[in-house]
ZASEFI-182723 format. One record per residue (C-alpha): residue number from 0; x, y, z. Coordinates in steps of 0.02 Angstrom, whole numbers, plus 50000, padded with zeros to 5 digits. Example, Ala and Ser with C-alpha at 12.3 -4.5 7.8 and 13.67 -1.06 7.14 Angstrom:
<resi:0 xx:50615 yy:49775 zz:50390>
<resi:1 xx:50684 yy:49947 zz:50357>
//
This chain:
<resi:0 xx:49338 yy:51706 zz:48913>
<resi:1 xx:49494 yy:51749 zz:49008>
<resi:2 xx:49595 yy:51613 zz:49093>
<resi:3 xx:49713 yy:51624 zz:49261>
<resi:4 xx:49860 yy:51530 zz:49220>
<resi:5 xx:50066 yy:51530 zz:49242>
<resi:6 xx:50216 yy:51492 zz:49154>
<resi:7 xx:50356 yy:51433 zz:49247>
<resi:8 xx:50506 yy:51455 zz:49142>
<resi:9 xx:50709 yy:51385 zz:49165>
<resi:10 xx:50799 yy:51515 zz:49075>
<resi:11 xx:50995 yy:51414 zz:49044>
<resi:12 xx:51067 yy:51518 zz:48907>
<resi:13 xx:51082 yy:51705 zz:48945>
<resi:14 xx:51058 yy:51716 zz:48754>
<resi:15 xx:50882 yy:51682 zz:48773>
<resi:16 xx:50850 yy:51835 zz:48887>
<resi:17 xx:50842 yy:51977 zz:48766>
<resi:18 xx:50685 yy:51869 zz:48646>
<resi:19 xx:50620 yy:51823 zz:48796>
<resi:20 xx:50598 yy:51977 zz:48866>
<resi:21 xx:50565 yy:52045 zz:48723>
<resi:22 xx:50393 yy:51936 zz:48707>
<resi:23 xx:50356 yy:51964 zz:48896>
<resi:24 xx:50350 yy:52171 zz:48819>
<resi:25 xx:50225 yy:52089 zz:48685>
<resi:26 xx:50118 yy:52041 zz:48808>
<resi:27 xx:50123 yy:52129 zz:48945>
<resi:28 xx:49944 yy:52196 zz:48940>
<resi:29 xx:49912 yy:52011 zz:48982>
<resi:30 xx:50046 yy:51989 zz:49111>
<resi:31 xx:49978 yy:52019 zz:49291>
<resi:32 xx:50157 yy:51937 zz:49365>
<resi:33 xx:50331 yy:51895 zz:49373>
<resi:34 xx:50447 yy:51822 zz:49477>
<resi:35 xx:50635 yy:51804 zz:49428>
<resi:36 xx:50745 yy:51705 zz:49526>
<resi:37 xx:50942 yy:51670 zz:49469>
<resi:38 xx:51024 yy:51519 zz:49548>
<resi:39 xx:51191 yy:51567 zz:49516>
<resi:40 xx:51276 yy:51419 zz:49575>
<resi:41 xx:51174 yy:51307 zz:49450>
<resi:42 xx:51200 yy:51452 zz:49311>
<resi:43 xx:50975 yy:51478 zz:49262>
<resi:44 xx:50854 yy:51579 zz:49299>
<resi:45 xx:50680 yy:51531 zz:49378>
<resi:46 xx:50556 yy:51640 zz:49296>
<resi:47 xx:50368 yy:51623 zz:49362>
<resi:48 xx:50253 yy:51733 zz:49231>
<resi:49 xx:50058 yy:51737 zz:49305>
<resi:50 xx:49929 yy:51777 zz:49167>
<resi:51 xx:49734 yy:51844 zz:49137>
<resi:52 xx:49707 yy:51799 zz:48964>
<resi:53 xx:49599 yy:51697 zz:48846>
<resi:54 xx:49683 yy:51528 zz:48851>
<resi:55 xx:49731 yy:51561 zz:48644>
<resi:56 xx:49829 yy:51711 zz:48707>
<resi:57 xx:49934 yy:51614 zz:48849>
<resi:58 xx:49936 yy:51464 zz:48710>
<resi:59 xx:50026 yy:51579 zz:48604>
<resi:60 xx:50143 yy:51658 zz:48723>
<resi:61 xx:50207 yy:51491 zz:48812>
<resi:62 xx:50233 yy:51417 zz:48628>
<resi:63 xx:50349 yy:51556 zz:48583>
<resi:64 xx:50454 yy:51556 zz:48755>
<resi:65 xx:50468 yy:51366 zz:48732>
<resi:66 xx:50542 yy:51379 zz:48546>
<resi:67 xx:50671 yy:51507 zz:48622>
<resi:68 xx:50823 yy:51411 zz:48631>
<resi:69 xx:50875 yy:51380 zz:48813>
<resi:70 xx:50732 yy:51399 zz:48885>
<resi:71 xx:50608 yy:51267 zz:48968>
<resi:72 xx:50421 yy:51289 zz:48993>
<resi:73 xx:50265 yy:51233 zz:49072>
<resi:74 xx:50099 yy:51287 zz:49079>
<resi:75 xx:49973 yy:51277 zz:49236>
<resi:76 xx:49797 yy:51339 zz:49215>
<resi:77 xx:49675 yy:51383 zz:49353>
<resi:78 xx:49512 yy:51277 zz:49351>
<resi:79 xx:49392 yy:51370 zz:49217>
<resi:80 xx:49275 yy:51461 zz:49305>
<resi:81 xx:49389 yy:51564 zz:49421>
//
């Protein structure tokens, strides 16, 4: 069963944006949206990443962006059911 869910992402080493984009291409067919927003001033990137996918699937993906180094994560799921 799928699952709605985001991953909000702080992005603080622009080494991490190549992998990272590089697993967003992994699993895009999952991916419904993304929003990218650079705060310059601050020197990271907000990255918002909305998902349909069983819950293993988003499991998987956050896990990955959260090992990359310089990048934060967090994980919201929808209620089940919607």
């Amino acid at each position: 069963m799928n699952r709605i869910a985001v991953i909000s992402l702080i992005v603080s080493e622009r080494s991490a944006v190549e992998p990272l984009n590089a697993l967003l291409h992994d699993y895009a067919d999952s991916i419904i949206g993304r929003m990218g927003i650079p705060v310059r001033q601050r020197g990271v990137n907000l990255i918002s990443i909305a998902l349909d996918a069983p819950q293993e699937t988003v499991s998987a993906l956050a896990g990955k962006l959260g090992r990359l180094h310089g990048v934060t994560s967090k994980t919201v799921y929808a209620p089940e059911g919607l």
